[in-house]
C-alpha angles and dihedrals in degrees: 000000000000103000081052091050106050100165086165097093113185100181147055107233088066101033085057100050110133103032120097117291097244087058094048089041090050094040090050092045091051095042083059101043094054082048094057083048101058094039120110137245093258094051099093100136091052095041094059089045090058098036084048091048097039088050094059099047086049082051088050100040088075114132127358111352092190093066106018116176114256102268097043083052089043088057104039083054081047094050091042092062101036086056114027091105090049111134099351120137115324131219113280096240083071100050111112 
């Protein structure tokens, strides 16, 4: 029953389901920008996942986030799930 019922949320895509897409969009960019910011030197693979990701959120958030068409709002869902485990904790076979 435990592994159905995971109250223990760790990150904000999911933490955030049920409030307005532009507030679950902005808390996840933001999210992933104070993680780039904290990452290493020696963090290069990681660093290009989240640019890449955080690229193509700045390319979607064009125009009036409150009330986005149906497509820009399809592919911001889209972008919040691809990339809602995005530089969460590693393994720990990849801490330095």
């Amino acid at each position: 029953m435990g592994a159905i019922l995971d109250l223990d949320i760790r990150n904000s895509t999911d933490a955030t389901r049920g409030q307005p897409l532009a507030a679950r969009v902005l808390a996840r960019k933001v999210e992933l920008e104070d993680a780039l910011a904290d990452l290493g030197p020696h963090d290069t693979l990681l660093r290009q996942v989240i640019e890449t990701a955080l690229a193509t959120v700045y390319a979607l958030m064009t125009g009036d986030l409150a009330h986005p068409s149906d497509v820009v709002a399809r592919d911001l869902n889209r972008w919040l799930e691809r990339n809602k485990h995005l530089a969460q904790e590693r393994p720990r076979g990849l801490r330095r």
